[in-house]
Each structure stands twice: as C-alpha cells, then as structure tokens.
N, C-alpha and C positions, 0 to 999 in steps of 0.2 A: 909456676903460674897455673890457675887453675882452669878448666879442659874450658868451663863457662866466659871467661873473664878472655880467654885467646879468642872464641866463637865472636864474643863480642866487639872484640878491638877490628878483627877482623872482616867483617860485615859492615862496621862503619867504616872503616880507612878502603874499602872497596866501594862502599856508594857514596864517599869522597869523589872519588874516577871522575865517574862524570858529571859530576854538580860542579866541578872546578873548571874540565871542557865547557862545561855550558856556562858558565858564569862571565866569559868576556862579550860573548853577543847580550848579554842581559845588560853588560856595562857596557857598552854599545848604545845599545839603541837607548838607553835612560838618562847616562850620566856624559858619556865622551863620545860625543860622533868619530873622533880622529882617530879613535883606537887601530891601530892600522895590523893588516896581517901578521905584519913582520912580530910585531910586540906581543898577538897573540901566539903567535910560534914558539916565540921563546919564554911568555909566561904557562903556555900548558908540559914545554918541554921541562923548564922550572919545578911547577909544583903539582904536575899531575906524575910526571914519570915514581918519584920516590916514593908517592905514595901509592900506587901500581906495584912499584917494586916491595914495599912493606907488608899492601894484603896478599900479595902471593909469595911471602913468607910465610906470615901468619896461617893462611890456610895450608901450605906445605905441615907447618910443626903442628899446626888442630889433627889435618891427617894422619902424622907421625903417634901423636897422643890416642888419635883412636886407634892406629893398630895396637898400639904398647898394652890399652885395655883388654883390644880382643884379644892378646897373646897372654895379658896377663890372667882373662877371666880361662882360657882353654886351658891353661896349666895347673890355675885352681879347681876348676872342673874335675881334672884328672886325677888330682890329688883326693877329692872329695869323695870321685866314685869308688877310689882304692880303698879309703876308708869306708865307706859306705858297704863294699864286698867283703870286709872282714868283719864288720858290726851284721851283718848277716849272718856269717859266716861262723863267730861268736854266740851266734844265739842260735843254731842248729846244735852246734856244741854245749849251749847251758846245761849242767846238770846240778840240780839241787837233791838233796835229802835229808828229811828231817825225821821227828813220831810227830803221827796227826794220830786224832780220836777215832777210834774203829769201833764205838760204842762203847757199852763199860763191863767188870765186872763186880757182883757184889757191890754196886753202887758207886765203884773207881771206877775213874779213864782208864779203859783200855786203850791204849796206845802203842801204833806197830811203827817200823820206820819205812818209809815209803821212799821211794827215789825216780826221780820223774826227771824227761830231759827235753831239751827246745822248747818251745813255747810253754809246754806242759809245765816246765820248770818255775816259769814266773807263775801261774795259775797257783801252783804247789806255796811259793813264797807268798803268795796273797794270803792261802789261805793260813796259813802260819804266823802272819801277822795277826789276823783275825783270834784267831787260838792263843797268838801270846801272852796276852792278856790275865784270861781266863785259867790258862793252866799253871804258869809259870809265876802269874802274880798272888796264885792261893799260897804261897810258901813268902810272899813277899819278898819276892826275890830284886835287888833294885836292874836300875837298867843303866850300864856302861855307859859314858858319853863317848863322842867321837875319839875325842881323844885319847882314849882306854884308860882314862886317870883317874877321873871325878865321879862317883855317881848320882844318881837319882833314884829317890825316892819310889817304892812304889804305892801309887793312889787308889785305894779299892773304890773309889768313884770315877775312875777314870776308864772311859770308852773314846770308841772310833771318832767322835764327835767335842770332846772336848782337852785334847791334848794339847797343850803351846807346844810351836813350833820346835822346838829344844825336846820334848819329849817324842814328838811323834819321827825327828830324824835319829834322835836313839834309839826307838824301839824299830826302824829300820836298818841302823846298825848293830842291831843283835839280834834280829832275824839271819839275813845272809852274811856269808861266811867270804871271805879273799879266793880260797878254794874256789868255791864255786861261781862269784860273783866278778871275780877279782881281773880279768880279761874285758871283759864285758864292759865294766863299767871302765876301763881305760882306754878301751877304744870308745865310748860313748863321748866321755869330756874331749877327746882329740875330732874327732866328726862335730864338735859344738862350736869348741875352738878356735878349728881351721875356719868356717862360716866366721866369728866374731872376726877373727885375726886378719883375713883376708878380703873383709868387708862387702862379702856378697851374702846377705841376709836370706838370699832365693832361695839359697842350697837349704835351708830351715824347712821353708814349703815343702822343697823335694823331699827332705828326709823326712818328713812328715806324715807325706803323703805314702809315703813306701812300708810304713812299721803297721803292726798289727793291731786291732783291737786290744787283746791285753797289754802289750807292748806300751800304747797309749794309756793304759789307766795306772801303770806303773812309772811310765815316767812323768806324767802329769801329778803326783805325790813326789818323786825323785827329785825331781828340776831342783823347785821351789824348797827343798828340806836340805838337800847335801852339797849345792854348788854353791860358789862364793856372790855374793849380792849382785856383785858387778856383771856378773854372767848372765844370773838370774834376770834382774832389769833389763840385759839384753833379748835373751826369748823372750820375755815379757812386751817390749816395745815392737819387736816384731810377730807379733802374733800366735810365737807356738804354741800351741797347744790353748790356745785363749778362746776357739770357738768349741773345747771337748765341752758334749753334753752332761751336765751335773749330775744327772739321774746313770751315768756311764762311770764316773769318776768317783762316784758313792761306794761304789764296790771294795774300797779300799779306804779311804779315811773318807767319815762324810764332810769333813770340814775342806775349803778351796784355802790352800795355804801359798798361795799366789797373791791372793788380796789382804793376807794381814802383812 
C-alpha cells in the first residue's frame, strides 16, 4: 500500500474517534430524547474502540514505512557517495594521449603526441574531437560506429554544428580509447544508474553539483549521444545538466543533442 493512501486511511479513521463520541449527544438532543447512558456506553464502546484501534495501526505501519524509507534512503546514500569517491577518484586517474597540431611543417601538420592526465585529460579529448575532423577526414577516413561493425561515411561538409546524432556519438567513439576511457565511463553509468534504479533523482543534483566545469561540457554531449533513451529521458526529466549554459556547452559540439 502506498506511504499516501496509509497517511490517508489514517487521519480519517482517526477523526472518525470523535465525530462517532460526539454523534450520540447530537442524536440526543435532535432525534431521541431517551437515548440513555447505558446505550451510549455501549454504542461508543461498539464503534468507536475499532476504529481507535485501526488508526493506531495505521499510524504505527505509516511510521514503520517512514523508517523503511529513512533506512532505505541512508543505505542508498552510502552506496552513491562510494560511487561518487571512485568517479572522482577515476578522473584524478584519467589519462589520455593522442597527436595534436604543434603547427606545421613545409605546409603539413606537424603533429607531436601529447599525454595529459585528470581533468587535463578531458580538455585533451575536447580538443581532439575538435581536430578529428580536420585531420583524419582529409584522407577520408570513415568513422566506426558503436558497434565496431558498420561504418560511416566521411562528409567534407560536416562540422561541430551539423552532425545527426549517429555521427557525432561515433566520432566520440573514435576519439577515446577503453584504455583510457574505459573506467571512467563504467563507473559513470553505475553513479547514473544507482540514482535511476534506487529512485532518488536528488543524488543527480549532488552529482552535479560536485563535477567540474569541463566535466560538464563533456558530459552534457556524453549523456544524450552514448546512453540508452531510457536513461537519457531520465536526466532529461530530472534536470541534469538542462540549465548548462549554451554559450559553455559550444565548446564541444555546437548542436544541444538533448533536444533532438
């Protein structure tokens, strides 16, 4: 039964109590002068005692239900912040490295490899998406889907701004690597997860509230490209990442792949 529907049986079968004591003096004085003590004695002992005895059940198991919640929200709590210390803990840890452009020579990319770690590391992967494009599409190189099966096409009119969704979560699965990503992003979906699965949406806020600047303009392309709908809908109904400013979130694809 649910926590609402107890509250409410509850609170009526309790202010039953005394609208039933009080209801033989009302038939008293209106309808039966003769009403005699005796008959009120044993009409309040009648049908006021069980249902006395009913709301102070019901409020016993509403109290039972709300401890159940508080024990059940502290336990998911705990579980959320353990997750939450290794998704930290993961990204002290990131380490990416790729070749970025160090200028050119003789009119080529110069390109050295660079390897960059913690936050640094997502900065690095930005801008490598940025570059992928540009370097790796002059050869027309196409781009893996998720799946490692199919490819794609590459579009020499295709930029930050006008990629379908299919495109721009492959050209993020072929930027990072399992190596280096591959932690990270498995403690992300479990810290998303545990929130969905344990239906306390709050732990979203918290986590939210706790990740970095870059952090947010990487997952704010992340969410909405590599999770399954259903998840997706979920941050989405609850707010995640829904008030990042746009002119923040450009940094990285200009398109809001949340809204298509």
């Amino acid at each position: 039964m649910e926590k609402s529907t107890v509250k409410l049986l509850a609170n009526t079968t309790a202010f039953c109590v005394p609208l039933i004591l009080i209801a033989p003096f009302v038939i008293r004085a209106i309808w039966d002068s003769d009403f005699t003590p005796e008959q009120y004695l044993a009409y309040s002992i009648g049908m006021a005692s069980p249902l006395a005895a009913l709301a102070g059940y019901l409020f016993v198991y509403l109290s039972f239900i709300q401890q159940t919640e508080t024990s059940s929200f502290d336990k998911n709590e705990r579980v959320f912040n353990q997750y939450l210390k290794t998704y930290q803990t993961c990204i002290e840890n990131l380490e990416f490295s790729t070749s970025l452009k160090k200028g050119s020579i003789n009119g080529k990319p110069n390109r050295k490899k660079t390897t960059e770690k913690g936050e640094k590391a997502l900065n690095q992967f930005i801008t490598r998406v940025h570059e992928y494009q540009q370097f790796d599409g002059t050869a027309e190189k196409p781009l893996k889907s998720i799946d490692g099966t199919s490819l794609l096409r590459y579009r020499s009119d295709a930029n930050k701004g006008n990629l379908s969704n299919i495109e721009a979560a492959c050209l993020i699965h072929a930027v990072y690597n399992e190596e280096a990503f591959g932690q990270y992003i498995f403690v992300l979906k479990f810290l998303i997860e545990h929130s969905k699965s344990s239906n306390y949406p709050e732990f979203l806020g918290l986590f939210e509230a706790s990740i970095s600047y870059t952090e947010k303009i990487f997952l704010f392309h992340y969410c909405p490209l590599m999770l399954e709908n259903e998840t997706v809908n979920y941050l989405k109904n609850f707010n995640f990442l829904q008030k990042f400013p746009e002119k923040h979130y450009r940094e990285f694809f200009s398109k809001n792949y949340w809204s298509v």
